[in-house]
C-alpha positions as CSV (number, residue, x, y, z in Angstrom):
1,X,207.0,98.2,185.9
2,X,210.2,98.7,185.1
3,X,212.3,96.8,181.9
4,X,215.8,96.5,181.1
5,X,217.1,96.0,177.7
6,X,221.3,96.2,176.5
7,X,221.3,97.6,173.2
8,X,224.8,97.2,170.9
9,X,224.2,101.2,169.4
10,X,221.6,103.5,169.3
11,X,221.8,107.2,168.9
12,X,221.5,109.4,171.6
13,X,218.2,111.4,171.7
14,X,216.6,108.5,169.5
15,X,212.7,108.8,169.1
16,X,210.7,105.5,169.2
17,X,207.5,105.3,167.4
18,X,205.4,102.3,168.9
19,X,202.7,100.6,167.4
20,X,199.5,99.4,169.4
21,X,199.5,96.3,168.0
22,X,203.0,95.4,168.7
23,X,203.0,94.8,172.4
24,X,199.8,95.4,174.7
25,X,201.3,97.7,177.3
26,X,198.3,96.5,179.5
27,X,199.7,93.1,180.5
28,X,202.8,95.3,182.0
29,X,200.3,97.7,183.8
30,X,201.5,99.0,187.5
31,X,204.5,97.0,187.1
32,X,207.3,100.0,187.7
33,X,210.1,99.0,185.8
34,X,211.0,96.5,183.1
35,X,214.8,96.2,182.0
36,X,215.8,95.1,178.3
37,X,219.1,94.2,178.1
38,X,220.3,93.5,174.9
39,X,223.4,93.1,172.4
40,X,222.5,94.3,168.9
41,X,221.6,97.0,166.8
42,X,218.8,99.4,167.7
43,X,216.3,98.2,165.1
44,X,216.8,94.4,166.7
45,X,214.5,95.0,169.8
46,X,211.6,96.8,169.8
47,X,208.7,97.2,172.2
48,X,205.4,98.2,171.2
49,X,202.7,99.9,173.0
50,X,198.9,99.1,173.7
51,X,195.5,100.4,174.5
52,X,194.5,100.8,171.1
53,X,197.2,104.5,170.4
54,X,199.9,104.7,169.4
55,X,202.6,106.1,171.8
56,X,205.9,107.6,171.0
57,X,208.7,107.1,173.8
58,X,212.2,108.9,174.1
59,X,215.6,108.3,175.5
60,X,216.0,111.2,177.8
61,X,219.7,110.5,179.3
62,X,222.1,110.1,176.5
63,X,224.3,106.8,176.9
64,X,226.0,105.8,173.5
65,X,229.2,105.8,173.7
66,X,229.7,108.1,176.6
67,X,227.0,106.1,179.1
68,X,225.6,102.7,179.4
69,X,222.1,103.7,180.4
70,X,219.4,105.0,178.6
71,X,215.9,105.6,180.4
72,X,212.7,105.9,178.0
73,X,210.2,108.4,179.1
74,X,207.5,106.8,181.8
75,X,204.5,104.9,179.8
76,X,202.2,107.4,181.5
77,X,198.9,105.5,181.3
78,X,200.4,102.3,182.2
79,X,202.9,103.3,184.9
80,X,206.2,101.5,183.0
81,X,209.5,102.8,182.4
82,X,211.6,101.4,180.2
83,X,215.3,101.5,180.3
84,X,217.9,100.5,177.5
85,X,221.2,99.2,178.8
86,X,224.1,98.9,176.6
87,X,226.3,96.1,177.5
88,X,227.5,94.5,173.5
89,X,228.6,90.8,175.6
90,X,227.0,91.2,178.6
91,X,230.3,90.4,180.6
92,X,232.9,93.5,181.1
93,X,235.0,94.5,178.7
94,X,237.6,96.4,181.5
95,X,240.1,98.9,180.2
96,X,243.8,97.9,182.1
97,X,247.3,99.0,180.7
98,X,247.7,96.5,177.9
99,X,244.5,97.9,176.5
100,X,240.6,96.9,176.3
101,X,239.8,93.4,178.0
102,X,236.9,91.6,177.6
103,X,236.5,89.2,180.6
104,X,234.5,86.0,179.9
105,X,233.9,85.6,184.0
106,X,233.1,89.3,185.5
107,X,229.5,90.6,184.8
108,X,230.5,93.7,187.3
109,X,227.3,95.3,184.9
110,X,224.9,93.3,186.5
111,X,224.4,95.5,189.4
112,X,222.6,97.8,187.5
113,X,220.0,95.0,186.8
114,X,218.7,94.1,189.6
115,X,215.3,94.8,190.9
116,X,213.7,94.6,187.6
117,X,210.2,93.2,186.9
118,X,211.2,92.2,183.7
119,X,214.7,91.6,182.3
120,X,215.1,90.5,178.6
121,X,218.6,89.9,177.1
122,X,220.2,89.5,174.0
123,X,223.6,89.1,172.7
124,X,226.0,87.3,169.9
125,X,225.6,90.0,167.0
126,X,229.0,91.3,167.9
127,X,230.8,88.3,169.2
128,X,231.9,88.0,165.7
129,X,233.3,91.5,164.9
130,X,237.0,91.7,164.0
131,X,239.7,94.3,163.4
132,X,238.0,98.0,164.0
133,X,234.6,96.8,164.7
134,X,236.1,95.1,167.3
135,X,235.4,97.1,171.0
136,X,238.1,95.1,172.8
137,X,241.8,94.1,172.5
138,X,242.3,91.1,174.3
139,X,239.9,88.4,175.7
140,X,240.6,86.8,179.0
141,X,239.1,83.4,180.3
142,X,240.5,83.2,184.0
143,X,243.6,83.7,184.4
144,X,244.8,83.3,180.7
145,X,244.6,86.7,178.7
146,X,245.1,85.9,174.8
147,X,245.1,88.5,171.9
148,X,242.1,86.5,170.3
149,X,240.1,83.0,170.6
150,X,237.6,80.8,169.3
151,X,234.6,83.4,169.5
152,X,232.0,80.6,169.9
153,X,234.0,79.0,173.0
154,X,234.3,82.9,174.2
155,X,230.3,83.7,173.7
156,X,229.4,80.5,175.2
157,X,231.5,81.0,178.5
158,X,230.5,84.1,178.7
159,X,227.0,83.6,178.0
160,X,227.5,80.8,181.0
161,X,228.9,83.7,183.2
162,X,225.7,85.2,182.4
163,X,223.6,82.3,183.7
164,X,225.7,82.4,186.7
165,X,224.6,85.9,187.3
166,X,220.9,85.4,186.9
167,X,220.8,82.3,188.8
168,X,223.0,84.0,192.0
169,X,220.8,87.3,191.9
170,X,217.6,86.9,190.3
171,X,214.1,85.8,192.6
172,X,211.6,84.5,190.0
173,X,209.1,85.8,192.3
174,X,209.9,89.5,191.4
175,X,211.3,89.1,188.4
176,X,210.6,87.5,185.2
177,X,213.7,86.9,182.8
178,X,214.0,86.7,178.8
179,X,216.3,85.6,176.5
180,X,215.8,86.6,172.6
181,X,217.2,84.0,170.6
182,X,220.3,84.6,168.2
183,X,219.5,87.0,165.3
184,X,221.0,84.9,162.1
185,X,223.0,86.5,158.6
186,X,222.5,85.9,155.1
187,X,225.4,86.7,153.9
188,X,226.3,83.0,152.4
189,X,223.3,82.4,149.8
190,X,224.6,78.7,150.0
191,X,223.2,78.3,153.2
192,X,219.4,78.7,151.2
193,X,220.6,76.9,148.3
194,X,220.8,80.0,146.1
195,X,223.1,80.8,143.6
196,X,223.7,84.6,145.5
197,X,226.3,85.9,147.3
198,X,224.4,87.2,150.2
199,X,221.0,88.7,150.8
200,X,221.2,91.9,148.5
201,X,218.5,91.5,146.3
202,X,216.1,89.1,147.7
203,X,213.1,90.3,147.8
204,X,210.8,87.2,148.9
205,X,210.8,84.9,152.1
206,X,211.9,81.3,152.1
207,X,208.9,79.2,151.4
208,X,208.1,76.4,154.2
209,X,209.1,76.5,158.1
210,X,212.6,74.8,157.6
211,X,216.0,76.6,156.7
212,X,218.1,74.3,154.5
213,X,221.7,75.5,156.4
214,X,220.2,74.6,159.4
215,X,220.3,76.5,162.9
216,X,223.6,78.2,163.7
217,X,226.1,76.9,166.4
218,X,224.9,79.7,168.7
219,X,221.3,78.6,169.0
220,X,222.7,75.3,170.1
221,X,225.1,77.3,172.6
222,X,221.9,79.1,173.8
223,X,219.6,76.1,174.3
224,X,222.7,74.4,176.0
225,X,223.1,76.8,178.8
226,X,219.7,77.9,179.3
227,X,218.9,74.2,179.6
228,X,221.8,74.0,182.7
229,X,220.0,77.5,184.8
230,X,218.7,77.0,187.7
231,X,216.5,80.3,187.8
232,X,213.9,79.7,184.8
233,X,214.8,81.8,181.9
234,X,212.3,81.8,179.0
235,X,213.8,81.5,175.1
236,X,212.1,83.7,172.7
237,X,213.1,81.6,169.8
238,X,213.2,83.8,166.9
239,X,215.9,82.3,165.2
240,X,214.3,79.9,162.5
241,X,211.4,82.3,161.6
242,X,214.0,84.9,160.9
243,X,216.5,83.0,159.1
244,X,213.5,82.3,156.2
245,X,213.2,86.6,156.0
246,X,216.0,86.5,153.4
247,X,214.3,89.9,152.2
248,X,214.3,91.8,155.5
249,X,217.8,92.9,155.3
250,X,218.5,96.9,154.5
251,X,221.1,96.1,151.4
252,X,217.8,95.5,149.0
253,X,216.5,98.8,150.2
254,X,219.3,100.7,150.8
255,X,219.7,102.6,147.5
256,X,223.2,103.8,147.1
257,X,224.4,103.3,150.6
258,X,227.8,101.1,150.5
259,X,228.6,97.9,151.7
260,X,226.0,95.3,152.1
261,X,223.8,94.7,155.4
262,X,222.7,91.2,155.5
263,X,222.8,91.0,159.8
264,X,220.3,93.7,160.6
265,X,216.5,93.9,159.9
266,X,214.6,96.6,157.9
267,X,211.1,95.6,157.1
268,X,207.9,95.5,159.2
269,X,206.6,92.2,160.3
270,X,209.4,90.5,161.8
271,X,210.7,92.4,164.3
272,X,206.3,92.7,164.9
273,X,206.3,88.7,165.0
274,X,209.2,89.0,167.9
275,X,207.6,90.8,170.1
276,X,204.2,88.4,169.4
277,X,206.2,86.3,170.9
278,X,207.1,88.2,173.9
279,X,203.3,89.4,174.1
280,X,202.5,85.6,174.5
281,X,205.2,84.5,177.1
282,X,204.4,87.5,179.5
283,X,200.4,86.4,180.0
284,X,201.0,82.9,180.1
């Protein structure tokens, strides 16, 4: 089996430690190749390993920032290979003479997705980034190139060029696709009724199963068009269950580092509880 994932950065040469009881490798068994294509930080997506060990995979073709592709060493007792594509928006961001463009309709990427057994995407984390975090320069939506728009009305076209793609070029028979839900910030302590600024300093979870802000505009954009695919695309929903892990950010465990990380995850168990949920959708 071959998978495909799109990471937003991860270091070339990176070592991956997998835990058995993560993901039962198993279930992916003679299955060549299975693509994750995902949107975020490194330590948003993992995939674990099975049979009882623990296995250690490695990135063997460098591809941040001078390549797109990384290839994990083959799962030798299962027969999988996992590959790691880098694509931040999943649509192109196309380098012309006015500078960077990000193009809400071309997914000119997608070629090097096909023929997967397993594709699971992710984006949003960077749909937000202004000023120098920002990889593009301009954002064009047809024929209208602008220095800048509403980046919710840009994710959610291109997250529809997306759905385009997967229903023009994906057969369900071969290929199963994923969609990990959108990976929420605490940096407005409002949002869980608390006094705080932001996450630094939390150290418990949320009691209850409901988070008092509410789900964020980008899970409804999600739900919205996966609901309108034709191809069957499967939600792993990890969006509620992560906005109650107030306590899973880096800035509390950081030590002297500066700035504060309230957007990516640092803690065992939920990133664990993710791929639980990926575990389950693949044998059902």
């Amino acid at each position: 089996m071959e998978i495909l994932t799109s990471g937003g950065w991860w270091s070339c040469g990176l070592r991956l430690d997998f835990k058995a009881q993560s993901l039962r490798m198993e279930i992916l068994a003679g299955s060549p190749m299975v693509y994750l294509v995902a949107g975020r930080g490194g330590d948003d997506f993992v995939v674990g390993g099975g049979g009882g060990e623990d296995f250690v995979v490695e990135i063997f073709e460098n591809f941040w920032p001078s390549c797109d592709l990384g290839i994990f060493n083959r799962v030798q007792d299962y027969g999988v290979t996992l590959f790691l594509y880098h694509s931040t928006y999943l649509v192109d961001i196309v380098r012309q003479d006015i500078g960077r463009v990000l193009k809400l309709d071309s997914i000119q990427s997608g070629n090097a997705w096909k023929g997967m057994d397993v594709l699971i995407f992710n984006t949003w984390h960077w749909w937000t980034h202004e000023g120098n975090s920002q990889p593009w320069d301009y954002v064009q939506d047809g024929s209208t190139i602008s220095k800048d728009m509403n980046r919710l009305l840009a994710f959610s076209k291109g997250l529809t060029t997306w759905a385009n793609w997967v229903d023009l070029n994906v057969n369900p028979s071969q290929t199963k696709v994923f969609f990990q839900g959108i990976s929420p910030t605490h940096y407005q302590g409002k949002d869980w009724n608390s006094s705080s600024k932001n996450c630094k300093g939390e150290e418990q979870p949320l009691p209850g199963s409901t988070y008092p802000a509410g789900m964020p505009p980008a899970a409804t954009v999600v739900t919205k068009v996966l609901n309108g695919m034709k191809k069957p695309a499967y939600l792993l929903d990890i969006t509620t269950l992560s906005q109650l892990r107030i306590d899973a950010h880096p800035s509390t465990y950081s030590g002297e580092q500066s700035g504060v990380d309230c957007s990516h995850w640092c803690l065992p168990g939920l990133p664990d509880t993710w791929n639980q949920l990926l575990y389950a959708a693949l044998i059902m």
